[in-house]
ZADO-1210 file (C-alpha; in nm, 4 decimals, padded with zeros to 6 digits):
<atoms>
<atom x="-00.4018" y="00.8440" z="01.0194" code="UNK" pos="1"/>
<atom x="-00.0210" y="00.8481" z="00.9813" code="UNK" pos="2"/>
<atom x="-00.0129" y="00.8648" z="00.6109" code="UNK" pos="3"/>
<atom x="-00.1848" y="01.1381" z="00.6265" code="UNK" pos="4"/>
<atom x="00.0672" y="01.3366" z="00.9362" code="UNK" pos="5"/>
<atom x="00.3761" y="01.1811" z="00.7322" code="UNK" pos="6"/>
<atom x="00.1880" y="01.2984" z="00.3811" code="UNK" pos="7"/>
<atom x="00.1674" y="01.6584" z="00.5574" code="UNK" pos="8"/>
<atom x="00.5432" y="01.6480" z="00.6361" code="UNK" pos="9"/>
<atom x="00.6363" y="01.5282" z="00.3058" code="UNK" pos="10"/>
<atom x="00.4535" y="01.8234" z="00.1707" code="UNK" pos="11"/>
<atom x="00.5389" y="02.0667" z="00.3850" code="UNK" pos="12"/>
<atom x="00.9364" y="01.9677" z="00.3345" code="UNK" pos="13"/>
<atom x="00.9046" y="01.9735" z="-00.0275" code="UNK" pos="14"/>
<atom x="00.7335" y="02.2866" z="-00.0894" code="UNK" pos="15"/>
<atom x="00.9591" y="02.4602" z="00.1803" code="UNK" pos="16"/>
<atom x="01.2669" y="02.2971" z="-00.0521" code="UNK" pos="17"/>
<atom x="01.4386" y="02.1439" z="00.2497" code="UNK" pos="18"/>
<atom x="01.3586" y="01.7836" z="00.1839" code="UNK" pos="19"/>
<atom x="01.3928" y="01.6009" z="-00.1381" code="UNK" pos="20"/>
<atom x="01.2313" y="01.2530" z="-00.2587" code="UNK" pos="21"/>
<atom x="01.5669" y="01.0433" z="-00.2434" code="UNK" pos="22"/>
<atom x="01.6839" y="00.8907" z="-00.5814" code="UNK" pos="23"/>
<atom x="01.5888" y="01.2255" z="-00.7729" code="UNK" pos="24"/>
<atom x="01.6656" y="01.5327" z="-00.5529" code="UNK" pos="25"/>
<atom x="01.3794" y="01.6887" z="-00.6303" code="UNK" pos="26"/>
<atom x="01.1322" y="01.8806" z="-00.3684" code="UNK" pos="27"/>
<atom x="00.8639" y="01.8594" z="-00.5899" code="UNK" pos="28"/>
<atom x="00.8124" y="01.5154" z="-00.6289" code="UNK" pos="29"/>
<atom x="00.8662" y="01.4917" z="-00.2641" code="UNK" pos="30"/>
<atom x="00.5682" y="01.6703" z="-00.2805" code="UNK" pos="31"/>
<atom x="00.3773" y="01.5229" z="-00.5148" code="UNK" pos="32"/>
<atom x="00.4134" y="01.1791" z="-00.3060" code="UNK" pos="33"/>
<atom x="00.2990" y="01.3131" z="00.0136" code="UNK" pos="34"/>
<atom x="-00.0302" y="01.4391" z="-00.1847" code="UNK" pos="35"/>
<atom x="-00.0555" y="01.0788" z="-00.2732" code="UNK" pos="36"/>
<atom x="-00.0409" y="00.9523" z="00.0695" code="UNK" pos="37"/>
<atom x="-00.2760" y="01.2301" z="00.2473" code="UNK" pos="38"/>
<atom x="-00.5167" y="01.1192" z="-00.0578" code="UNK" pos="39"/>
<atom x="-00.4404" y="00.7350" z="00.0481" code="UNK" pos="40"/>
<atom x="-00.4775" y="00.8315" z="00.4338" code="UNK" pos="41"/>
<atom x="-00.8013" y="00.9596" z="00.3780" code="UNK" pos="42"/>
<atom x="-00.9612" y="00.7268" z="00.1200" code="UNK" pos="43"/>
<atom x="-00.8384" y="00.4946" z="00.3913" code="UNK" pos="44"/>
<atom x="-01.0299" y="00.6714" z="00.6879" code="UNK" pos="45"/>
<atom x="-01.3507" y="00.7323" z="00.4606" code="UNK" pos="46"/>
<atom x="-01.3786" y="00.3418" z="00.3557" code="UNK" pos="47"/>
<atom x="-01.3351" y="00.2455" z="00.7325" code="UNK" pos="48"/>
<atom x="-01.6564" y="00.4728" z="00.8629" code="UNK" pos="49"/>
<atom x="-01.8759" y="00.3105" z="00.5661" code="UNK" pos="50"/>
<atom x="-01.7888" y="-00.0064" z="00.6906" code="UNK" pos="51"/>
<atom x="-01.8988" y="00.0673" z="01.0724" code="UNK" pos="52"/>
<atom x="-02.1896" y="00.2322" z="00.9245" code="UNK" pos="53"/>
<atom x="-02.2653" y="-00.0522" z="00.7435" code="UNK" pos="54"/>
<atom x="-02.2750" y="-00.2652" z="01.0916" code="UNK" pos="55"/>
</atoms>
């Protein structure tokens, strides 16, 4: 769950252009990595209901 609230803030900074991925300066990857990590946060969330399902 906080992947995906950090991923939203990530996103939300770099598309707004006030944050920037560090090493490159650049909003858009900022972006572009807190996609990643909304997309990890909920592949993460998804697998853990199967498995209680599963039980």
């Amino acid at each position: 769950m906080s992947s995906i609230i950090i991923g939203v803030v990530f996103i939300v900074g770099g598309l707004s252009g006030t944050l920037a991925l560090i090493g490159t300066n650049s909003s858009t990857a900022l972006a572009v990595v807190g996609m990643l990590l909304v997309g990890r946060g909920i592949y993460r969330i998804r697998k853990q209901r199967a498995q209680q399902q599963a039980h």
